[in-house]
C-alpha positions as CSV (number, residue, x, y, z in Angstrom):
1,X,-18.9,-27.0,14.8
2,X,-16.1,-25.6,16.9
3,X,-13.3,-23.1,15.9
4,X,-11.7,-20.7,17.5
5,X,-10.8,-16.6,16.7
6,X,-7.3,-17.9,15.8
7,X,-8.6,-20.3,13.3
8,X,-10.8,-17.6,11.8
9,X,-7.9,-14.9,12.3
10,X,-5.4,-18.0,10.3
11,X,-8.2,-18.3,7.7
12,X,-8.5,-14.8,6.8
13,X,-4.8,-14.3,6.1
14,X,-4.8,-17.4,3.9
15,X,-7.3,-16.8,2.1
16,X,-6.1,-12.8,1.8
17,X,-2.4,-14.1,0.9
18,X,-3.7,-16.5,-1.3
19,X,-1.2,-19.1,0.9
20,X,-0.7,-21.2,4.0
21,X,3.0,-20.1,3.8
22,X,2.3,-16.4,4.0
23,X,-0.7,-16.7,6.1
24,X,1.0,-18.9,8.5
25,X,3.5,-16.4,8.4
26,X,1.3,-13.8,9.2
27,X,-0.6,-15.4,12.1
28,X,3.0,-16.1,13.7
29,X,2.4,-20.0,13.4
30,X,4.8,-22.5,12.2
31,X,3.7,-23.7,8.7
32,X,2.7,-27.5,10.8
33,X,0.9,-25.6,13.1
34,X,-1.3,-23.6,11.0
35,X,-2.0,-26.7,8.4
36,X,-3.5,-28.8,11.2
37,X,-5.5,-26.0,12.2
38,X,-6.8,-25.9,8.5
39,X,-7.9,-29.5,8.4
40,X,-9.3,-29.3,11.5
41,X,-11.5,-26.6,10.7
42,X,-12.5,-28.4,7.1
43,X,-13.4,-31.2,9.2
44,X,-15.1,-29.7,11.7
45,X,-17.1,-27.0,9.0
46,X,-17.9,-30.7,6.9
47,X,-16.5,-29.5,3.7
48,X,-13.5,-28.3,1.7
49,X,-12.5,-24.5,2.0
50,X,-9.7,-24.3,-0.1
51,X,-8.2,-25.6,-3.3
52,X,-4.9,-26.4,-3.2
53,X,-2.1,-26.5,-5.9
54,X,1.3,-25.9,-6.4
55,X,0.6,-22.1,-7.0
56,X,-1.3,-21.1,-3.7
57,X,-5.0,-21.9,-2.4
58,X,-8.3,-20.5,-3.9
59,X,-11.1,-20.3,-1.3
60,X,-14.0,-22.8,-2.7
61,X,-17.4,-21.2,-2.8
62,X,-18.2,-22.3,1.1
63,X,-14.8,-20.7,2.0
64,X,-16.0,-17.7,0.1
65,X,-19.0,-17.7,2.6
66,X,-17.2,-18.4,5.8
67,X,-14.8,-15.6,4.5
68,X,-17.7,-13.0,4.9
69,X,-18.7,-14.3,8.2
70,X,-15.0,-14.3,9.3
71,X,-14.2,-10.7,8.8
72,X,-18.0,-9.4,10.2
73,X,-17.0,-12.0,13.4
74,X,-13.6,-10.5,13.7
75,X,-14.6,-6.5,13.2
76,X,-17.1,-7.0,16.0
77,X,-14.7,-9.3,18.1
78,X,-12.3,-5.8,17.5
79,X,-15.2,-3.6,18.3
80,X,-15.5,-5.7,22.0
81,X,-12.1,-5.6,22.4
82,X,-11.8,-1.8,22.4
83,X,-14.8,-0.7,24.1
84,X,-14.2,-3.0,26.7
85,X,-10.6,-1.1,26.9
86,X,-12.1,1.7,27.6
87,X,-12.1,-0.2,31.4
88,X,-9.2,-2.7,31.1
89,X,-6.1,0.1,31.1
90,X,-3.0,-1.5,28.9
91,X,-5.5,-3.2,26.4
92,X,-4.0,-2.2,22.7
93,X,-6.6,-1.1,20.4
94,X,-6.0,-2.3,16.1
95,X,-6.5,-1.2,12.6
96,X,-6.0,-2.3,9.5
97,X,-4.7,0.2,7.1
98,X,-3.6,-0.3,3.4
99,X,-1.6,2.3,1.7
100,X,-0.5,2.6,-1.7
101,X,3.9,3.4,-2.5
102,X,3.3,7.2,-2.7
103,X,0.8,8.1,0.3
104,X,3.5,5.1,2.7
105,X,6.7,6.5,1.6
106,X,6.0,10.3,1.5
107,X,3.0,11.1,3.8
108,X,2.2,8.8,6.1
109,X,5.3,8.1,8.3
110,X,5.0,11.9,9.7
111,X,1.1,11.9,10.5
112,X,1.3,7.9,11.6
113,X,4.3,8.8,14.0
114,X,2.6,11.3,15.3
115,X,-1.0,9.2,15.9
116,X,0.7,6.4,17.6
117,X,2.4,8.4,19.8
118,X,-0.6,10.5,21.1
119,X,-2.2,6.2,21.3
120,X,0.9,4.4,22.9
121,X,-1.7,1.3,23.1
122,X,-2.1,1.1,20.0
123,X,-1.1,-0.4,16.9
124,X,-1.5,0.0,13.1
125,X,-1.2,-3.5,11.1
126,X,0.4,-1.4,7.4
127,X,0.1,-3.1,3.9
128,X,1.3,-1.5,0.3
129,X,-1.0,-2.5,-2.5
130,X,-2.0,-1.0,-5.5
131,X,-4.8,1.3,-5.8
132,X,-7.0,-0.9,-7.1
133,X,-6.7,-3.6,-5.1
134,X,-7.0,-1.2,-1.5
135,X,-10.6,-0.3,-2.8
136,X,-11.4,-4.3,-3.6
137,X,-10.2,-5.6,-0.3
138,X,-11.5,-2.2,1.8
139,X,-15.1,-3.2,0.1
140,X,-14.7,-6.5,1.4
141,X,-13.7,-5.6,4.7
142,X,-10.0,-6.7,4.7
143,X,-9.3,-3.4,6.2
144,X,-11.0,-0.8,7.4
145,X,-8.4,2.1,6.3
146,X,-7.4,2.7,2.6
147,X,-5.2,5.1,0.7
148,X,-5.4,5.2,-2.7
149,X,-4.9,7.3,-6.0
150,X,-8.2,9.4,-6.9
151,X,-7.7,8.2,-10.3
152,X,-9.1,5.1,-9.5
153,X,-13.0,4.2,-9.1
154,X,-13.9,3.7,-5.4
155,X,-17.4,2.4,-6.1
156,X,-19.7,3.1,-3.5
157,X,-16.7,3.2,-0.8
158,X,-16.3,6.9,1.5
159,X,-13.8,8.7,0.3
160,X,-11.9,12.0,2.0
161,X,-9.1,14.0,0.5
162,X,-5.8,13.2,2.2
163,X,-2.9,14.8,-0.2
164,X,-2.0,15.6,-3.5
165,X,1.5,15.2,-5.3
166,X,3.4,14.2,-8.6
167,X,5.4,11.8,-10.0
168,X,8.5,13.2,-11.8
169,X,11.7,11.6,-13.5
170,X,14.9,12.2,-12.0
171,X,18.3,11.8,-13.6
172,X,21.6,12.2,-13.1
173,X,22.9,16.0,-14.3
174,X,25.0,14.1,-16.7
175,X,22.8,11.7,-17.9
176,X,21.7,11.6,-21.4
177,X,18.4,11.9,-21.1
178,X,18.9,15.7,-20.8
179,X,20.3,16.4,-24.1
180,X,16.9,14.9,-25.6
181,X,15.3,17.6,-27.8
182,X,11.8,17.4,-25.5
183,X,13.4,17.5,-22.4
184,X,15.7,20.1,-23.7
185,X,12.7,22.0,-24.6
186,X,11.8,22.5,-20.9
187,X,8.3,21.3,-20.9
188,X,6.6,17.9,-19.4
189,X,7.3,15.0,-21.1
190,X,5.7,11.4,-22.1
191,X,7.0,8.7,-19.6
192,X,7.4,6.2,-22.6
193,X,10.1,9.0,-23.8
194,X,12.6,7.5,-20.7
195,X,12.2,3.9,-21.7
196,X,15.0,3.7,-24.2
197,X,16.9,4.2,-20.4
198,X,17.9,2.0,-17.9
199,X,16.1,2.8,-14.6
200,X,17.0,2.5,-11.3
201,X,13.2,1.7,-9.1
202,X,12.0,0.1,-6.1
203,X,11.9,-3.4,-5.7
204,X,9.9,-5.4,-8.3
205,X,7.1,-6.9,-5.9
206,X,6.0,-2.7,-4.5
207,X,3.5,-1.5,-5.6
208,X,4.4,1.8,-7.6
209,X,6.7,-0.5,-9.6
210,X,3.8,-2.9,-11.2
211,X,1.9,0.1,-11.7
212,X,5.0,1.4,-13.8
213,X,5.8,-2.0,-15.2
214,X,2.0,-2.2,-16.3
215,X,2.2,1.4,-17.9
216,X,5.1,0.2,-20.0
217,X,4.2,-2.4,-21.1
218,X,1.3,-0.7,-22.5
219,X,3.9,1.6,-24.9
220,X,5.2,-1.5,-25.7
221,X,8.9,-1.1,-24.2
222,X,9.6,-2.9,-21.1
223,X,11.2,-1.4,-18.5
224,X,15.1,-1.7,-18.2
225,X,15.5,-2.0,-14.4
226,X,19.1,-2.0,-13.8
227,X,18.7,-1.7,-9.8
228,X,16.3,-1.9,-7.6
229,X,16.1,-0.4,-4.1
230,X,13.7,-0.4,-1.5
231,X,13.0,3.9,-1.1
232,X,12.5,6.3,-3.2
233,X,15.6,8.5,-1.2
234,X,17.8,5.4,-2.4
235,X,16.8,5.6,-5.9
236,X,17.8,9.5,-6.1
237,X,21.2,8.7,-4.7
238,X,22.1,6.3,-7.4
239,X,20.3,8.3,-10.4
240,X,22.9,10.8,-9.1
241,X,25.4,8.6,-9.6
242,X,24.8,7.9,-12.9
243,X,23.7,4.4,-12.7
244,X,19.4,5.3,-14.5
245,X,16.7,7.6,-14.6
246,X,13.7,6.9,-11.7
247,X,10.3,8.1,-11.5
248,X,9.8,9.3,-7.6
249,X,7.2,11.6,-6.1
250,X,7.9,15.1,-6.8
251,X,8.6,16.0,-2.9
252,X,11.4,13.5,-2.8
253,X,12.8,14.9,-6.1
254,X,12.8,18.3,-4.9
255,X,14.2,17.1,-1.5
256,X,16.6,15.4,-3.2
257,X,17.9,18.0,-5.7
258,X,18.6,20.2,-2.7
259,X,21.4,18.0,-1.1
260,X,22.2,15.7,-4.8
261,X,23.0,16.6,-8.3
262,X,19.7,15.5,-9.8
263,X,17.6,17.0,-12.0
264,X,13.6,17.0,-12.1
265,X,11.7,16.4,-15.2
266,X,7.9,16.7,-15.2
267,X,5.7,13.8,-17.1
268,X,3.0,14.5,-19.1
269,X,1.0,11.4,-18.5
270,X,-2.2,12.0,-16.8
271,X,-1.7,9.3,-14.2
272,X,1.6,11.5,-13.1
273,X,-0.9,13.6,-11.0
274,X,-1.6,12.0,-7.9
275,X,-4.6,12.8,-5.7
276,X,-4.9,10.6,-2.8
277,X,-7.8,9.5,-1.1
278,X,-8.6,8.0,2.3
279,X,-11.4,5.6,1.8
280,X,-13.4,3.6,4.0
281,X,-16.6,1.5,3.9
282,X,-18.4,3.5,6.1
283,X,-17.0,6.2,8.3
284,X,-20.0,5.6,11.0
285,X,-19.5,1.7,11.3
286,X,-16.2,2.5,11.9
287,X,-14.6,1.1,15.1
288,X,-14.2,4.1,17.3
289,X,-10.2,3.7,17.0
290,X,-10.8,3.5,13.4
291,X,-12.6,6.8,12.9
292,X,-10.0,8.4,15.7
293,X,-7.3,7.4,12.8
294,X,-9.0,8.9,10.1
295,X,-9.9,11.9,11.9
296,X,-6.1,12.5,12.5
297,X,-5.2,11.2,9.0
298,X,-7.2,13.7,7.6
299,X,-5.9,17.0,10.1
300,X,-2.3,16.0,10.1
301,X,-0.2,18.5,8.0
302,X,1.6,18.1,5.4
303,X,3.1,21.7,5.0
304,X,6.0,20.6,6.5
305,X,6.7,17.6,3.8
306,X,6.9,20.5,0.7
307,X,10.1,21.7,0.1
308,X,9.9,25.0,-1.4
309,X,11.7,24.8,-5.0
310,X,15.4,26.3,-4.9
């Protein structure tokens, strides 16, 4: 049986991505390149690996299997690689780290910037999911970071408290939203109360907007997206502008208000309160770089990410 760490690295992104497109893609090999390697390894291995169909791949049970083997064989190839840094200077160190919309957009550029540039070596491979999927693929070793909501169950995953904000509604100081008689009244209101609006959000495929998308279509009223942008700054500039109402943390809304004419509306839902989590498998089979990162995830500040309320 021979393979290489490429071929394991190649299968591991397929079978994450659910594609040989996107894990091509994300192996930086041409499409030709990476679907030799595939059969190769089928015919080397003695069986299938994948189903294929129009829609994607689906890892047989024997992929399943070698899928295990590849991520412990590549965690300990990355454990090698940086201890054996520690003596080859210029070596860069990894780490996997999967974030969902609120903890990418709002918190982590800040304390990330700040990481990487006390670790020049180093690099931090950065994925949005939802919440629920981060603690599915930390379990299974996919990563070895995750941030996710609190709301969701972690299982038996390590969790540490990394930050704590809102989601709010933000419209236009025109809109018509305002002359409601429950937002009139001051108090928080029921997100299914904006969906007889059109919204401006963030691009349909992130992952804050399938979480909304799924909340709505539990009320039973789809959302109306009229635009979609790709940060949350962008949606505040064209609620200000009239164009829909947006649901944005509430540290970018009260950023926002102070330079835009927006106004901040508080939700009522109970999923509107976000807690969010760092969570790993184990903090002590951590790589060494690995536990550095959550070390500094959980000290960085945030103090200066709160605007104080005009």
């Amino acid at each position: 049986m021979r393979f290489d760490l490429t071929d394991l690295i190649l299968f591991r992104n397929i079978a994450e991505a659910g594609s040989i497109t996107h894990g091509a893609e994300r192996t930086h090999l041409a499409l030709a390149a990476a679907s030799t390697r595939m059969r190769n390894l089928e015919e080397a291995i003695g069986t299938k690996l994948f189903v294929r169909s129009r829609q994607g791949v689906r890892l047989t049970q024997a992929g399943l299997t070698l899928l295990q083997h590849a991520r412990t064989l590549l965690e300990q190839t990355e454990r090698l690689r940086e201890d054996m840094g520690r003596y080859a200077e210029g070596l860069a160190g990894h780490v996997r780290l999967l974030s969902n919309t609120n903890a990418l957009t709002e918190f982590l550029p800040e304390a990330l910037s700040s990481f990487l540039a006390r670790n020049p070596h180093v690099s931090v491979d950065l994925e949005e999911r939802l919440s629920g999927e981060i603690v599915g693929l930390i379990a299974e070793g996919a990563a070895e970071i995750g941030i996710v909501a609190g709301t969701v169950d972690s299982g038996e995953l390590e969790t540490f408290p990394f930050r704590r904000d809102r989601f709010v509604l933000v419209a236009g100081r025109n809109h018509p939203l305002l002359a409601e008689a429950a937002v009139r009244a001051g108090g928080p209101v029921p997100f299914s109360s904006a969906l007889g609006h059109e919204f401006v959000g963030l691009d349909r495929n992130s992952a804050l907007q399938r979480f909304l998308a799924g909340k709505a279509a539990r009320a039973g009223r789809p959302i109306r997206l009229r635009v979609q942008l790709r940060s949350f700054d962008g949606v505040c500039r064209l609620v200000e502008c009239g164009v829909g109402v947006g649901v944005v943390p509430e540290t970018t809304a009260l950023r926002s208000r102070q330079v835009m004419a927006i106004e901040v509306i508080q939700l009522s839902d109970a999923w509107a309160e976000r807690e969010l989590h760092l969570c790993v498998r184990s903090y002590d089979r951590l790589t060494p770089l690995a536990r550095q990162l959550v070390d500094h995830l959980r000290a960085a500040p945030d103090s200066q990410h709160r605007p104080a309320a005009p």
